[in-house]
C-alpha positions as CSV (number, residue, x, y, z in Angstrom):
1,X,20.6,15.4,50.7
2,X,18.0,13.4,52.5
3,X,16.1,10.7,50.1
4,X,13.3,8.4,50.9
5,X,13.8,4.8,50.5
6,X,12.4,3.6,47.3
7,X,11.4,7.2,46.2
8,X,10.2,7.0,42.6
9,X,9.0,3.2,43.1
10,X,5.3,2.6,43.5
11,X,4.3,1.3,46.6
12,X,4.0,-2.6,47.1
13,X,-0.2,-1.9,47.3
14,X,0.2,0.5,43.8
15,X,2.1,-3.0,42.4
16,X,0.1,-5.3,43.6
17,X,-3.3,-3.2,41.6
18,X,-0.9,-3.0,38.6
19,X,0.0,-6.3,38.4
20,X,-3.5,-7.7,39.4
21,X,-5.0,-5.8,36.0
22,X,-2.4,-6.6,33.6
23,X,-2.9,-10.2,34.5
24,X,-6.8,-10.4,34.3
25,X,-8.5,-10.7,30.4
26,X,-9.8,-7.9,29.1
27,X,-13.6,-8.8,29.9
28,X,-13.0,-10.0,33.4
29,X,-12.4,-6.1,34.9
30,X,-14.9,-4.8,36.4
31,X,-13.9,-3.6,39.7
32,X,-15.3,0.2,40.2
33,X,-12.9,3.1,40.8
34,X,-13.7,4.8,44.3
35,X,-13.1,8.2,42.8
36,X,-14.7,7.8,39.4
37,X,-16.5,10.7,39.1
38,X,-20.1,9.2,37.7
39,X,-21.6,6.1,39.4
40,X,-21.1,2.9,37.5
41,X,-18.0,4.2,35.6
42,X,-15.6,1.6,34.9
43,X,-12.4,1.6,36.5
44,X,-9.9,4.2,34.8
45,X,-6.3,4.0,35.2
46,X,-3.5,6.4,35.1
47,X,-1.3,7.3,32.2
48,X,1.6,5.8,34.1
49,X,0.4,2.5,34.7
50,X,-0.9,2.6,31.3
51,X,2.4,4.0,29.4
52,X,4.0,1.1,31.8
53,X,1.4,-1.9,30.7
54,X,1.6,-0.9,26.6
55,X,5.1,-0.2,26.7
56,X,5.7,3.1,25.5
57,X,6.8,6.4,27.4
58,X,4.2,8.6,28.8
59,X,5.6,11.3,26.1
60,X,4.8,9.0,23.2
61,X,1.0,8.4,25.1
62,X,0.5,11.9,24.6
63,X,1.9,12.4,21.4
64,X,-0.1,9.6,19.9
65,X,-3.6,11.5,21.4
66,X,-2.3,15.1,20.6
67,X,-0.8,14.2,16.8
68,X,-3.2,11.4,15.6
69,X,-6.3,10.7,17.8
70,X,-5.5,6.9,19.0
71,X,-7.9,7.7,22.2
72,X,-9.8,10.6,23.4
73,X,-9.2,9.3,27.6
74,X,-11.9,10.7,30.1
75,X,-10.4,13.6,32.0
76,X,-10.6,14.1,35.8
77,X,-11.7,17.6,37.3
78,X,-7.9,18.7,37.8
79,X,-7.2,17.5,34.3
80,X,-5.4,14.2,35.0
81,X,-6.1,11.4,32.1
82,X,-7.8,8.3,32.8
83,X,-8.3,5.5,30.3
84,X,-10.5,2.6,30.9
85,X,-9.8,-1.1,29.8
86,X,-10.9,-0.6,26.2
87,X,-8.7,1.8,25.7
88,X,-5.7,0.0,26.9
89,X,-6.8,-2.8,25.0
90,X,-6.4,-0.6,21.6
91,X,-3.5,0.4,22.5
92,X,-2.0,-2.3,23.3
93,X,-2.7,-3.7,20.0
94,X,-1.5,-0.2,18.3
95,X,1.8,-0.9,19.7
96,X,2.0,-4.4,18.7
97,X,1.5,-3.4,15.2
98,X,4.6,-0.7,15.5
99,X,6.3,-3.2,16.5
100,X,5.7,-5.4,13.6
101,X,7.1,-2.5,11.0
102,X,3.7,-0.5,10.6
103,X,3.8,3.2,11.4
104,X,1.2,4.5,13.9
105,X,-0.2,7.5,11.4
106,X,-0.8,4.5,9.1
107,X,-2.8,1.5,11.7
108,X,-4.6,4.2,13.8
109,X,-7.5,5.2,12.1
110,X,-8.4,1.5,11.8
111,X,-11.3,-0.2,13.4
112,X,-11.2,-3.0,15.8
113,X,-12.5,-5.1,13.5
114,X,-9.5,-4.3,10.9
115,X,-7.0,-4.4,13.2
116,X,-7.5,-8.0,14.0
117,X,-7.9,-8.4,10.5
118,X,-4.4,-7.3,10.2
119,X,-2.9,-9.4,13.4
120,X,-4.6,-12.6,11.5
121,X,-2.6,-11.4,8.1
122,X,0.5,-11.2,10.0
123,X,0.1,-14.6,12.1
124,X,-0.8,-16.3,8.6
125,X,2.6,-15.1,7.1
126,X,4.7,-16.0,10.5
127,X,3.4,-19.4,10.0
128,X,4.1,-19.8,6.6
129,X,7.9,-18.9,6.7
């Protein structure tokens, strides 16, 4: 059996993107994606690179949309998901509150605006044990 070298690795140009976005702050992203499909979308990334930057499986991505409605991502014409920054961003924060003991069904339906509320309750008690 014949195998390419480095065959299930991104290329060092796919890197490179991925690294250069997870790096930059949320506001500061506003490259445009060559193949959005309306002009002046905001760049939307792929459920890879997003499972990858939040730190979950692509499985538990889908489940979270499919079971309790953390996202709605935009959908390209062959079905493919796409997710901009904002919705990284929330989930990003969704998995940091898993992390901390709370169960998805319970921080999901929450606002931006509540979630940090949490984040701030949970820094306060860090700092005071």
């Amino acid at each position: 059996m014949v195998t390419r070298h480095g065959a299930g690795r991104p290329s060092l140009r796919r890197q490179i993107q991925i690294q250069r976005w997870l790096v930059l702050p949320a506001g500061v992203m506003t490259e445009r994606d060559p193949t959005a499909e309306s002009p002046g979308s905001t760049r939307a990334y792929r459920i890879s690179d997003v499972a990858r930057a939040v730190g979950v499986s692509t499985h538990a991505l889908r489940a979270w949309e499919r079971r309790y409605g953390t996202v709605e991502p935009r959908r390209t014409k062959g079905g493919s998901r796409r997710y901009d920054a904002e919705q990284i961003e929330r989930l990003k924060a969704l998995k940091k509150l898993t992390d901390l003991g709370h169960t998805i069904s319970q921080v999901t339906r929450l606002s931006r605006e509540e979630l940090e509320r949490l984040f701030a309750r949970g820094a306060e008690l860090s700092q005071s044990r």
